[in-house]
C-alpha positions in Angstrom: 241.3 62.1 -3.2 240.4 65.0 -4.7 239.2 67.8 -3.0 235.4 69.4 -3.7 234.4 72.6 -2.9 231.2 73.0 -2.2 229.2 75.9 -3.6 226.1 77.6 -2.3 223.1 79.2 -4.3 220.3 80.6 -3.2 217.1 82.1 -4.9 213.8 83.3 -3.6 210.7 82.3 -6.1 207.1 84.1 -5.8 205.4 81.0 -5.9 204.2 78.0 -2.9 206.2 75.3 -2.2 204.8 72.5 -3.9 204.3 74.1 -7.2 208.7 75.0 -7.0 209.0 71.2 -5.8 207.2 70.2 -8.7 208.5 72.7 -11.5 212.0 71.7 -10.6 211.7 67.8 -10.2 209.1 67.3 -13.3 210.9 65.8 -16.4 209.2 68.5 -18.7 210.1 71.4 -16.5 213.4 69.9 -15.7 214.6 70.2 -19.0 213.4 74.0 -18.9 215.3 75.1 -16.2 218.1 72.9 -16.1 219.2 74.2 -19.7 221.6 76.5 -18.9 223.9 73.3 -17.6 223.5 71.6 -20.8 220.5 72.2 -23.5 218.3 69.0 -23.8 219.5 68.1 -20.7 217.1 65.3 -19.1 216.7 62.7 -16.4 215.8 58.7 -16.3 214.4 57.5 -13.1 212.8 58.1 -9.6 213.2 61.0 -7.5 212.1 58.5 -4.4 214.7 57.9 -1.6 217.4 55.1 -2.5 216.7 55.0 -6.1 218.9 55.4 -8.8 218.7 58.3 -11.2 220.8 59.4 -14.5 221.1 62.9 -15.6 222.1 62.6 -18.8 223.1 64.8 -21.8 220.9 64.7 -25.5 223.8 62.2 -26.6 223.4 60.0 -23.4 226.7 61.2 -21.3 226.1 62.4 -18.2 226.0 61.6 -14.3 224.3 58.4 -12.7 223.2 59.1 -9.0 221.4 57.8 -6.3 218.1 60.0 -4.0 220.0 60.0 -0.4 217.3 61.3 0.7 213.7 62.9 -0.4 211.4 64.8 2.3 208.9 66.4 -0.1 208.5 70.0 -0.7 210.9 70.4 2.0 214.8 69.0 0.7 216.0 66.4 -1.6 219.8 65.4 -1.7 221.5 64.1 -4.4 224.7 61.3 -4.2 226.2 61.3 -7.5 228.3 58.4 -7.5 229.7 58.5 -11.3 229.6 59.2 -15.0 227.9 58.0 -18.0 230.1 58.0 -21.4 228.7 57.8 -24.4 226.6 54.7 -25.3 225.5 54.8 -21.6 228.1 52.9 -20.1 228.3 53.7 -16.0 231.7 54.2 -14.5 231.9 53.9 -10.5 234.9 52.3 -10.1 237.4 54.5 -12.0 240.6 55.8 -10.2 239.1 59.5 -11.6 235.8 58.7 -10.8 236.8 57.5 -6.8 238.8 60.5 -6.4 235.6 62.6 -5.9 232.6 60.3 -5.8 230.1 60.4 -3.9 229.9 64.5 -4.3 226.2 65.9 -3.0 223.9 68.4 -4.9 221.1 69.4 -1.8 217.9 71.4 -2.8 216.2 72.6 0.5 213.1 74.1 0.1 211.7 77.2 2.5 208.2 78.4 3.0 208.9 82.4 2.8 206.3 85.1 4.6 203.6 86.0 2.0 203.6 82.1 0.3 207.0 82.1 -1.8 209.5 79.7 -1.4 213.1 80.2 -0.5 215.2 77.1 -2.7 218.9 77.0 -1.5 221.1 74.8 -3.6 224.7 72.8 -1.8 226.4 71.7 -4.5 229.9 69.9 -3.9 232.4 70.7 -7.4 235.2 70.1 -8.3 238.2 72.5 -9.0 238.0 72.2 -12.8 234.1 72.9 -12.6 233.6 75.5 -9.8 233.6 78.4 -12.5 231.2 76.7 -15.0 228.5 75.9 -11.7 229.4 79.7 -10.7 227.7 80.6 -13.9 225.5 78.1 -14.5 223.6 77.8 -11.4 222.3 81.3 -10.9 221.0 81.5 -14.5 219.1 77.8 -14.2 217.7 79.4 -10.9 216.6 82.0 -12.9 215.2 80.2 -15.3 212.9 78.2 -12.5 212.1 80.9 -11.0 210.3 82.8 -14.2 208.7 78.9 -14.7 207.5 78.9 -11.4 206.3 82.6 -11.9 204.7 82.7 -14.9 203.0 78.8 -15.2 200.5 79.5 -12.3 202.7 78.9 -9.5 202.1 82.5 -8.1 199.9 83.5 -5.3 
């Protein structure tokens, strides 16, 4: 087994709750913020409790998942429970892939004084990773955030 670390991020976006929700869950606005991970990166399937979901690169790689859980506007945990290789072939059985699935990725959502909307990310990472999401996160937060700010999402 190996071990995760699990990583916090936090960012505070001048906009209500349901218009963050929607920015970050959308498909179009999911590929706008999420670019900083991997450009062109994009998502096939539900966001609703106990349905599968694949995050995928533009040359189909990627992460296959399942909603643990979905309280809109409010939190929505990811169980990522393997990889996608190229041609879209799911791996969930591996030796590599059982030493750290299922990791979580949790989005809670926080109504702040004023209307805004406090979003704090739990991400669980492995070692070989943690300086990549340490970089990555706060700049695809970022990148919400001004979506959130500037597409009407304001106050």
């Amino acid at each position: 087994m190996t071990t995760k670390q699990t990583l916090e991020f936090t960012i505070d976006i001048d906009a209500p709750r349901p218009a963050v929700w929607d920015a970050m869950l959308g498909p179009e606005t999911y590929k706008v913020w999420t670019a900083p991970f991997c450009e062109g990166s994009h998502y096939i399937g539900s966001w609703e409790q106990g349905q599968k979901i694949r995050f995928l690169t533009p040359t189909g790689e990627g992460m296959v998942a399942e909603i643990a859980e979905n309280r809109p506007h409010d939190y929505v945990s990811i169980r990522h429970l393997g990889e996608i290789a190229r041609g879209g072939v799911e791996d969930t059985t591996s030796a590599k892939v059982r030493a750290w699935a299922p990791a979580y990725e949790n989005y809670t959502f926080t109504g702040l004084p004023g209307g805004g909307t406090r979003v704090r990310v739990s991400v669980e990472s492995l070692p070989d990773y943690v300086e990549f999401m340490q970089q990555a996160f706060p700049k695809a937060l970022r990148s919400l955030k001004e979506l959130c700010e500037k597409t009407g999402g304001q106050r």
